[in-house]
RODOBA-468084 format. One line per 2 residues: number of its first residue (from 0); their letters; for each residue x, y, z of N, C-alpha, C. Coordinates in steps of 0.1 Angstrom, whole numbers, plus 5000, padded with zeros to 4 digits. Layout:
! residues N
NUM = a = X:Y:Z:X:Y:Z:X:Y:Z | ...
END
This chain:
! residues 302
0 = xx = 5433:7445:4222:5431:7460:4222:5434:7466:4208 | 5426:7474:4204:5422:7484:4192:5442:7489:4190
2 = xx = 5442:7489:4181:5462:7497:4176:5453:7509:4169 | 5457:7519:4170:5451:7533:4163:5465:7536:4156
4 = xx = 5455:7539:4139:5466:7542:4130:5474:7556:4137 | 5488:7556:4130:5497:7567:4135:5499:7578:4125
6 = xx = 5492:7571:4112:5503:7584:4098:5485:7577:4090 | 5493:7588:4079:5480:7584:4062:5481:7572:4061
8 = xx = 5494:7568:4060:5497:7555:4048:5495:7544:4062 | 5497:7545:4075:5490:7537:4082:5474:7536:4084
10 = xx = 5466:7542:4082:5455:7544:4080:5445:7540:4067 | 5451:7543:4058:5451:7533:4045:5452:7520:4044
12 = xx = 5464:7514:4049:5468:7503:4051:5456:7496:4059 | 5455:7500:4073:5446:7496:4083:5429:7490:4078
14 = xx = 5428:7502:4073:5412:7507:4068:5413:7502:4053 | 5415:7494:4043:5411:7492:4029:5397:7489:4028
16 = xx = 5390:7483:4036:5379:7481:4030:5361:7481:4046 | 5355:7481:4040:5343:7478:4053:5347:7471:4062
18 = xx = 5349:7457:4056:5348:7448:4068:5362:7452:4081 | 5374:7456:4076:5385:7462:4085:5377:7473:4094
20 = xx = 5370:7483:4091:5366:7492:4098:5353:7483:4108 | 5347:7474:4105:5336:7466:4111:5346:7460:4126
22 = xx = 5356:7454:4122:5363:7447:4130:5373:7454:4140 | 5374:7466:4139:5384:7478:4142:5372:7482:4154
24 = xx = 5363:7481:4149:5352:7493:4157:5347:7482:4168 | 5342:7473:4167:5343:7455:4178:5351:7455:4185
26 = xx = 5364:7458:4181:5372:7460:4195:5379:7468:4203 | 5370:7482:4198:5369:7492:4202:5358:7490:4213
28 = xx = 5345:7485:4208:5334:7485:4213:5334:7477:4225 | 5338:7462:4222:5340:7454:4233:5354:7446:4231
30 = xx = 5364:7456:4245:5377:7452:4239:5383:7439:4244 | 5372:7433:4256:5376:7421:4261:5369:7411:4254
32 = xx = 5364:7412:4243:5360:7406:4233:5341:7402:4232 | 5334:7404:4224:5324:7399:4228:5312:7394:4231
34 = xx = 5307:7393:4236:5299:7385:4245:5283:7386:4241 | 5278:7373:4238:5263:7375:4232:5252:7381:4246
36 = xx = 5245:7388:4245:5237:7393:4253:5223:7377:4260 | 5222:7371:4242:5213:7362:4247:5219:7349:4256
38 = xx = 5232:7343:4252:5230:7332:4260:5249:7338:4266 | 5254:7345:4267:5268:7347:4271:5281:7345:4261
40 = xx = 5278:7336:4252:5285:7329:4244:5294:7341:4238 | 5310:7334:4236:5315:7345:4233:5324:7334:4214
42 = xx = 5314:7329:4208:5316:7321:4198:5312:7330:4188 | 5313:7338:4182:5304:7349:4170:5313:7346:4157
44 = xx = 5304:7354:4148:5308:7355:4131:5306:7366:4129 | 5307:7373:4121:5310:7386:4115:5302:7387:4105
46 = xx = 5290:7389:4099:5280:7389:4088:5281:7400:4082 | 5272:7401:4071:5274:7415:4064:5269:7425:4066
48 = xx = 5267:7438:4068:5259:7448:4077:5268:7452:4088 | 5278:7448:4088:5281:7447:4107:5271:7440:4113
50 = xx = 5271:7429:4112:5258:7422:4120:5269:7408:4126 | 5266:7405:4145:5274:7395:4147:5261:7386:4148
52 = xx = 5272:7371:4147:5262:7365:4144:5267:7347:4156 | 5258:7350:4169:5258:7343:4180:5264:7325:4174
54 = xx = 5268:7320:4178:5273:7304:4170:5262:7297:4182 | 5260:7300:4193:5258:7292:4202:5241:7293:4205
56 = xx = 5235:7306:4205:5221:7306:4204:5217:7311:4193 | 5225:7316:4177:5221:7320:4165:5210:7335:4163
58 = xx = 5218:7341:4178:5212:7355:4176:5219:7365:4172 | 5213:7373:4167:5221:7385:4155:5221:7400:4168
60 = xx = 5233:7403:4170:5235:7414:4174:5242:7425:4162 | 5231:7438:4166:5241:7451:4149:5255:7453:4161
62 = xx = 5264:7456:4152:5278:7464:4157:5274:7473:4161 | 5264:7482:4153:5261:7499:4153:5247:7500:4165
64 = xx = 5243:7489:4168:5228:7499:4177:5236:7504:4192 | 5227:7514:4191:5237:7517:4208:5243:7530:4206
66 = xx = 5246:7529:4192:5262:7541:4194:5257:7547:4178 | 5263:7559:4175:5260:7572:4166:5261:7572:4155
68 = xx = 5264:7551:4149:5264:7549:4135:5249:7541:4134 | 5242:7542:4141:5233:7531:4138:5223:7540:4133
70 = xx = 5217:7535:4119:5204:7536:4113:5215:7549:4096 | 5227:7549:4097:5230:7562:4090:5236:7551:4077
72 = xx = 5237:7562:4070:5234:7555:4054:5245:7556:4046 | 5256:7560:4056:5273:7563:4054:5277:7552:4057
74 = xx = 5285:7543:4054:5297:7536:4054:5306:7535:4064 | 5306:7528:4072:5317:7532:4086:5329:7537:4079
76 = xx = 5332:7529:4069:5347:7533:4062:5344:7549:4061 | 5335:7553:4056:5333:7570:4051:5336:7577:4069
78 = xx = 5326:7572:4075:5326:7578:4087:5342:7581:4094 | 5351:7567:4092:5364:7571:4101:5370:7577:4093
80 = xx = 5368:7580:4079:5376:7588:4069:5372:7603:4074 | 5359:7604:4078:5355:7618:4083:5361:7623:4097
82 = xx = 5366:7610:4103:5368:7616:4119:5385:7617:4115 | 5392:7605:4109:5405:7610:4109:5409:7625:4099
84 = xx = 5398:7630:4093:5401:7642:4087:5394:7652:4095 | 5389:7645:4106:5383:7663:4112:5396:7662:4125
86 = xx = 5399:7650:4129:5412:7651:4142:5426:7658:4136 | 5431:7658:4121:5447:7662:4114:5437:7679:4111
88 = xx = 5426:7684:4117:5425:7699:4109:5424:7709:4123 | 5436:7712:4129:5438:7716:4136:5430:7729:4142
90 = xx = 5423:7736:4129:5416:7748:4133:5406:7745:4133 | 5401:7730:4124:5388:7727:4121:5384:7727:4113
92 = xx = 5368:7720:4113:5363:7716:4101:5352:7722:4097 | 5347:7722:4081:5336:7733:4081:5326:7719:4073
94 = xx = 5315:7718:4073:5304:7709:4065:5309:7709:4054 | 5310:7719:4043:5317:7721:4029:5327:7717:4030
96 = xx = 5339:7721:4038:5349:7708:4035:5349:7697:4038 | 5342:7691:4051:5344:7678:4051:5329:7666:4036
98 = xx = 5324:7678:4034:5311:7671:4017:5326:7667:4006 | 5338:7679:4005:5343:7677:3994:5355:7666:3999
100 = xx = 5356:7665:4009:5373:7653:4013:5362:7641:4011 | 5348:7640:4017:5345:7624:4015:5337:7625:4000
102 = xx = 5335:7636:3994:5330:7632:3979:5313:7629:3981 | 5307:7637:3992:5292:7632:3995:5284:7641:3985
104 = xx = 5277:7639:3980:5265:7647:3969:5257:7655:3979 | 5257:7653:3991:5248:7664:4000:5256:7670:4013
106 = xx = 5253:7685:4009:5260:7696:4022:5251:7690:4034 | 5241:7682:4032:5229:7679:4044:5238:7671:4054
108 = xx = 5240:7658:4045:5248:7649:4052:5261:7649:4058 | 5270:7657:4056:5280:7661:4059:5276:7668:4075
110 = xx = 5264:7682:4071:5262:7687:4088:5260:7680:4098 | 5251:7668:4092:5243:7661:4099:5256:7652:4107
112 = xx = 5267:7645:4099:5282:7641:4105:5287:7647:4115 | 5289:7663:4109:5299:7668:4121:5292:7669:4135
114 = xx = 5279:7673:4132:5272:7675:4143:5271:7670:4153 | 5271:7654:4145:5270:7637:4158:5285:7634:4163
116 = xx = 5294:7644:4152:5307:7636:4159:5312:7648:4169 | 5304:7663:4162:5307:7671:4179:5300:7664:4194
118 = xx = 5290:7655:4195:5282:7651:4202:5289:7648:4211 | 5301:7637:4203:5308:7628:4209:5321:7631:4216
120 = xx = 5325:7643:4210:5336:7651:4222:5340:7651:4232 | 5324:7651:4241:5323:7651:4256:5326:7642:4258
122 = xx = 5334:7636:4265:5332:7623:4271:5330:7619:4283 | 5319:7612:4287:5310:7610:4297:5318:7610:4313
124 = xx = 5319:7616:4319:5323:7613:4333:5336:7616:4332 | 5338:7627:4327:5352:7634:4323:5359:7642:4336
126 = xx = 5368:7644:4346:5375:7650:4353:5370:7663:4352 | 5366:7667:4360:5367:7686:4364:5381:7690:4364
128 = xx = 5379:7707:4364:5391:7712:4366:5395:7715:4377 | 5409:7718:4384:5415:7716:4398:5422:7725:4400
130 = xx = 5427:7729:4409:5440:7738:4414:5437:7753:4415 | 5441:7760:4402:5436:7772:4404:5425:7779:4392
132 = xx = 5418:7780:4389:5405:7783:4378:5397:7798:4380 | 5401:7802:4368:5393:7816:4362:5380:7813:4361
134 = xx = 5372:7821:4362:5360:7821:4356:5352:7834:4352 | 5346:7834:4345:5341:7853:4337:5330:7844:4324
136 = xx = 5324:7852:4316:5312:7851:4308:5316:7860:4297 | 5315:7857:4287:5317:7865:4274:5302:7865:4261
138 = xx = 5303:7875:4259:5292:7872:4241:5297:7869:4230 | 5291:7861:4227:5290:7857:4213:5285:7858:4203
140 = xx = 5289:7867:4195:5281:7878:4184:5275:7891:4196 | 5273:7899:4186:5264:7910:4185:5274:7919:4197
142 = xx = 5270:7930:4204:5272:7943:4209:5282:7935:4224 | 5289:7938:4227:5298:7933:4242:5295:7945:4252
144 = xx = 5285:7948:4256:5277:7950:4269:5261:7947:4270 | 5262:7950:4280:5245:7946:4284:5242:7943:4297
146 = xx = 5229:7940:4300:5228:7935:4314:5235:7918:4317 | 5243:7914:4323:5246:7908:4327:5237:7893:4331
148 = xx = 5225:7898:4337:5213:7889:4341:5203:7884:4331 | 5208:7891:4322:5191:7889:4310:5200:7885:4298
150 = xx = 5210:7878:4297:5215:7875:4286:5217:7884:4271 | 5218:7899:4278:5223:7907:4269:5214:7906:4256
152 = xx = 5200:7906:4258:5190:7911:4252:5192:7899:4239 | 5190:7892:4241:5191:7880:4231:5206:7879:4224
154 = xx = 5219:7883:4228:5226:7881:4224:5231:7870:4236 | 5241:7853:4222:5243:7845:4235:5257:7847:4243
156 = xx = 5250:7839:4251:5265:7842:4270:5272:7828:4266 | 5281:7830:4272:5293:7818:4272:5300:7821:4282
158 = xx = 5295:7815:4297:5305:7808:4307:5322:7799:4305 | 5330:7806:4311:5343:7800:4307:5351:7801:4316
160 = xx = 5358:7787:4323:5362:7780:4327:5380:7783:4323 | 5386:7783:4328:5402:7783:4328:5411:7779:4335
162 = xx = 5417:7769:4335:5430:7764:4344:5440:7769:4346 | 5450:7777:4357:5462:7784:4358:5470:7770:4356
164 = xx = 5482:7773:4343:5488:7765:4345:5509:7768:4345 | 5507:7777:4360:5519:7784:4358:5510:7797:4349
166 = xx = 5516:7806:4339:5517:7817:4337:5508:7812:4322 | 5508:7798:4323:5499:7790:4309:5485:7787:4313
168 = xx = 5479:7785:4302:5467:7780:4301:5464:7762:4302 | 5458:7760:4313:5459:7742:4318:5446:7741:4306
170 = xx = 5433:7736:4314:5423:7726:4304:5414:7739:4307 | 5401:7735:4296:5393:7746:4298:5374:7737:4296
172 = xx = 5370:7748:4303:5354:7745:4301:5347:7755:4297 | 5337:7751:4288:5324:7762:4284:5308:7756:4278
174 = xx = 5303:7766:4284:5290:7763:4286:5277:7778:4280 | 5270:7771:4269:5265:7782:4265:5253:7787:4277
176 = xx = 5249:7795:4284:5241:7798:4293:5230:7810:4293 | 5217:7809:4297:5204:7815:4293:5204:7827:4300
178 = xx = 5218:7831:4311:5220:7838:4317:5226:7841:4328 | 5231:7852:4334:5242:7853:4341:5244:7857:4359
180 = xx = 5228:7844:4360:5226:7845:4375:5234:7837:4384 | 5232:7840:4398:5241:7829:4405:5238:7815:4399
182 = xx = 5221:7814:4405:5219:7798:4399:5222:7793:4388 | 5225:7798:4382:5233:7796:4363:5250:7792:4367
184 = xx = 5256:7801:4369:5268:7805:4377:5269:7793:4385 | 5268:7791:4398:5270:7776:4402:5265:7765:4398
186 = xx = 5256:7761:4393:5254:7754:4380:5264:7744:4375 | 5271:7756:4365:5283:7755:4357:5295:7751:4365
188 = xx = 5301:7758:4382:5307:7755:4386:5310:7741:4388 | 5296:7735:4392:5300:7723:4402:5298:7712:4389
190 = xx = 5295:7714:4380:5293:7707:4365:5309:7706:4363 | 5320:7717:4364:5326:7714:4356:5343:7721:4366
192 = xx = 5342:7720:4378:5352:7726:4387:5355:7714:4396 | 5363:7711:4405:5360:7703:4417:5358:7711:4430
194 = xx = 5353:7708:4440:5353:7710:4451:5363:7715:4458 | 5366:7730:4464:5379:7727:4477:5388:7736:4464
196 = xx = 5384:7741:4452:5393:7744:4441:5395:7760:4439 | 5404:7769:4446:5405:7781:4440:5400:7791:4428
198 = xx = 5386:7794:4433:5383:7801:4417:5384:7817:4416 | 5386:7821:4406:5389:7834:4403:5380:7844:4399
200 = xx = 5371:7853:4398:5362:7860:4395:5364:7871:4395 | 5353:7878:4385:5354:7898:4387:5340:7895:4401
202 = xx = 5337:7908:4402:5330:7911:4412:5314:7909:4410 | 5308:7902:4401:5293:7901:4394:5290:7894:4407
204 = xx = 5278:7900:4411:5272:7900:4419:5265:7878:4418 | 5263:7879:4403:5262:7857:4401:5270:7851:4411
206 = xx = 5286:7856:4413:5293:7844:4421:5296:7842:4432 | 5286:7853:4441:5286:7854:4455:5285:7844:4461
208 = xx = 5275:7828:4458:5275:7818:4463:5287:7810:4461 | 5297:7811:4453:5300:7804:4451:5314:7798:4461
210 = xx = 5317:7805:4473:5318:7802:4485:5311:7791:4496 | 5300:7798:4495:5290:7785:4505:5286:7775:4496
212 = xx = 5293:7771:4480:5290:7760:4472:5305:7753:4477 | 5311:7753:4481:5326:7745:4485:5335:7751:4479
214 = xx = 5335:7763:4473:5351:7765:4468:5359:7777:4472 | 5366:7780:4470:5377:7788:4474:5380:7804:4466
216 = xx = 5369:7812:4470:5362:7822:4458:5374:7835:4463 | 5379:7840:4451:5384:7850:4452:5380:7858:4442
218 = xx = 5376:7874:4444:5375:7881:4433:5387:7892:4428 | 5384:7897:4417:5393:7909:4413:5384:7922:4411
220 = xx = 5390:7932:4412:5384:7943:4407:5378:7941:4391 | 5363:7948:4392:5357:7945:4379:5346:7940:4378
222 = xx = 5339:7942:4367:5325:7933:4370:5318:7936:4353 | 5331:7942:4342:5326:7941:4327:5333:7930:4323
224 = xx = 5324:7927:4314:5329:7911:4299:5338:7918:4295 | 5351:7910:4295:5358:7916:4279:5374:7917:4287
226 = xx = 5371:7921:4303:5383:7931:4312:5399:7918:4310 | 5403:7920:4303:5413:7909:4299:5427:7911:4308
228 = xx = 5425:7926:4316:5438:7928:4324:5436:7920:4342 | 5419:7916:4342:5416:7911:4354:5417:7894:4352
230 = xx = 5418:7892:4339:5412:7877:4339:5420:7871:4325 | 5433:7874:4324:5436:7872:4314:5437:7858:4307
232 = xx = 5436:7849:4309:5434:7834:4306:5417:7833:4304 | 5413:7840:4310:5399:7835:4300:5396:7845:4294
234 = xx = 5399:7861:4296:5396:7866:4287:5407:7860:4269 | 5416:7854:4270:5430:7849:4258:5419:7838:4255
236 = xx = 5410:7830:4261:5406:7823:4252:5390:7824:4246 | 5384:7837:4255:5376:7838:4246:5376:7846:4231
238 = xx = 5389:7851:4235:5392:7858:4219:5395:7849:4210 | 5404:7837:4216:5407:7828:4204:5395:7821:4200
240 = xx = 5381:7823:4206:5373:7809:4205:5366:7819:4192 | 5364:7832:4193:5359:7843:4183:5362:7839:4174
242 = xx = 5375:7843:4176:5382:7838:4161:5384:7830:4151 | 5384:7815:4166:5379:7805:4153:5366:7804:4152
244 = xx = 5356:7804:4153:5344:7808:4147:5346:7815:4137 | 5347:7829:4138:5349:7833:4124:5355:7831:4113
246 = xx = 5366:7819:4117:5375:7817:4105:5374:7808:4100 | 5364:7800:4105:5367:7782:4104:5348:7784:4103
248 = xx = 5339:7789:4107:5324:7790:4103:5319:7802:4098 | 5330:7811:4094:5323:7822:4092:5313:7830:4101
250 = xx = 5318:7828:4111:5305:7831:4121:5290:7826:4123 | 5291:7822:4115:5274:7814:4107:5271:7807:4120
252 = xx = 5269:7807:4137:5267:7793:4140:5252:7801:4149 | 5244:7792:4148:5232:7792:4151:5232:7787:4164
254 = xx = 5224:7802:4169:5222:7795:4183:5222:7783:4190 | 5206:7775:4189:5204:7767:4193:5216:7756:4191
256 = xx = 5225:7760:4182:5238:7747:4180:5248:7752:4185 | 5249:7763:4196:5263:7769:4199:5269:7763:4207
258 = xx = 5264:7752:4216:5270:7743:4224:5278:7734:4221 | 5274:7727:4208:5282:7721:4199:5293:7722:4196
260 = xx = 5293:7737:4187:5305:7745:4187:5314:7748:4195 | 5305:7750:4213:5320:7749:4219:5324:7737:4224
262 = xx = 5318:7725:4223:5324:7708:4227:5335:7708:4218 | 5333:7714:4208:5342:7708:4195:5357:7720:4197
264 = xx = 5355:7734:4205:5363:7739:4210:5372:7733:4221 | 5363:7731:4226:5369:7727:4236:5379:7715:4238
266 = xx = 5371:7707:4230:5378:7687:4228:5392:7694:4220 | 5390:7705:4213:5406:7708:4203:5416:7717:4213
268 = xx = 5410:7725:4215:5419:7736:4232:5427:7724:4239 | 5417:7717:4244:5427:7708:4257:5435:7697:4248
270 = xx = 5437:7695:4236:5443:7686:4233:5456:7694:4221 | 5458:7707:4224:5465:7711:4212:5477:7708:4210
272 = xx = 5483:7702:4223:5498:7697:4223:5497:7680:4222 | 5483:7674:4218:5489:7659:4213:5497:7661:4203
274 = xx = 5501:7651:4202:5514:7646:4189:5510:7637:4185 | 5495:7629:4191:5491:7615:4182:5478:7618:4179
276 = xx = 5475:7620:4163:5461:7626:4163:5455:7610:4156 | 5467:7602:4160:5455:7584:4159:5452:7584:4173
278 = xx = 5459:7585:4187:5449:7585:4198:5436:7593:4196 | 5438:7603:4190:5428:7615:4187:5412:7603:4183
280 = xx = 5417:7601:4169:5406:7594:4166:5403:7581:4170 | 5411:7572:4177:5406:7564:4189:5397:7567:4197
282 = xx = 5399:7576:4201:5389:7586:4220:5378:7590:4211 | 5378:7598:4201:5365:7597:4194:5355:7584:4188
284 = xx = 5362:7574:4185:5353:7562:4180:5349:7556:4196 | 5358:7558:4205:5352:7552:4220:5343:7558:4225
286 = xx = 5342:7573:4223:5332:7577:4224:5321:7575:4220 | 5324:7570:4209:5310:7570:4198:5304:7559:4200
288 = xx = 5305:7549:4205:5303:7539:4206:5295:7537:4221 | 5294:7547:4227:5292:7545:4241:5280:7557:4241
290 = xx = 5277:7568:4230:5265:7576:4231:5253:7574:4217 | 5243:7574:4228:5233:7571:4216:5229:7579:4205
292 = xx = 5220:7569:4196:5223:7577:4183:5213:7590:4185 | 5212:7600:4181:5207:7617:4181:5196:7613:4171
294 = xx = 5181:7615:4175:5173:7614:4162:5173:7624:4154 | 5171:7622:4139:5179:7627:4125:5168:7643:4134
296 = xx = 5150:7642:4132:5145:7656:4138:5159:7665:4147 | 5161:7657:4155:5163:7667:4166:5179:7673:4161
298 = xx = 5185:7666:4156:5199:7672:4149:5195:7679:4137 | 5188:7676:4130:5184:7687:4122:5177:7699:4120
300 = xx = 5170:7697:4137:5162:7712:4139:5149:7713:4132 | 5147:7701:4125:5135:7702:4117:5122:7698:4122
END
């Protein structure tokens, strides 16, 4: 099993060169050690490329196909240098800073990074939330009213999820959404709630089903974005999610990538009380490893 660095100078130590990060990521990848696809053989060599290299049928498997380093022209060494400095920046990371910590000659390549390693945030077949859960819709950018159903005239919606945890905030979910109908509204629920689970609401006419979907619907007086005295756990984090946006992107974030932005909210909200930001970057290289690579078009919108 993979040891994830704890400090810098363990990290340094760890990581001096490619081939450590090649061998680090192998048993991340396959931790029971592994296993040639062509004939089973679990006899390999280590080639250059990250390329293993079968002893028993002399077939070449890449380290990287499969997962969100394959075909990229970064250096795995660069890449975990990029993830252990976006897991120690507690408010976050901007393209521009992470171009000047790795010394890359292009702002391209750097977005193009954070982008794939917001990707990887989610992780696949992740727990719903349980017990007792808020839920309410907020905007992002532009005017805080509007019709509720039409997505506030092209300004975007953000569905948000809340855990009561005691008088605290448990784990959270969010979901950028085209609008703020029931079928939108349960949607989200059953994506990201469990079953049989106390949910909380203002009075919007969206969450009426969300009774005869299995859960335990209560509402409050109310039915505007923003009412923070009806819903105060989601309205406290979508103020904080504002904020970092503006402070950490300048607000700059483009629609069609706002989902992104909030995976990468999200993955840092539920984890604000680790104390080990090497498990941090562990769960992100397992991740990575396990989703496929984003073609360069579709992450770059071009």
């Amino acid at each position: 099993m993979a040891i994830y660095p704890k400090t810098a100078a363990n990290f340094s130590d760890q990581f001096p060169d490619e081939k450590s990060c090649w061998r680090y990521l192998e048993k991340i990848r396959w931790p029971s050690g592994f296993e040639c696809p062509g004939c089973e053989g679990k006899r390999v060599r280590l080639l250059k490329g990250g390329l293993l290299f079968c002893r028993g049928c002399y077939r070449q498997v890449s380290l990287f196909s499969g997962t969100i380093f394959h075909d990229s022209r970064l250096s795995l060494r660069q890449w975990f240098h990029g993830i252990w400095y976006l897991v120690h920046q507690k408010t976050g990371v901007s393209a521009v800073g992470l171009q000047k910590v790795l010394g890359l000659g292009s702002y391209r390549t750097a977005w193009l990074m954070l982008h794939k390693l917001r990707k990887v945030m989610i992780r696949p077949g992740r727990e719903k939330l349980r017990g007792k859960v808020e839920v309410n819709e907020t905007i992002v950018g532009g005017r805080q009213s509007g019709r509720r159903g039409l997505d506030h005239q092209g300004n975007p919606l953000v569905v948000i999820a809340a855990e009561e945890d005691e008088k605290r905030i448990g784990r959270i979910r969010m979901r950028h959404i085209p609008d703020g109908s029931g079928c939108t509204l349960e949607a989200f629920a059953k994506e990201s709630i469990e079953r049989n689970t106390e949910v909380t609401t203002d009075q919007w006419k969206g969450y009426n089903g969300l009774k005869a979907a299995g859960y335990r619907h209560k509402t409050v007086p109310g039915s505007k974005i923003g009412e923070e005295e009806i819903l105060p756990r989601v309205h406290l984090v979508a103020s904080l999610l504002k904020r970092w946006l503006l402070g950490t992107h300048q607000g700059r974030v483009e629609r069609k990538r706002l989902q992104s932005y909030l995976d990468e909210y999200v993955f840092r909200f539920n984890r604000r009380t680790s104390k080990s930001r090497g498990l941090l970057f562990q769960r992100i290289l397992e991740n990575a490893v396990v989703t496929e690579p984003a073609p360069l078009k579709s992450m770059a919108g071009s």
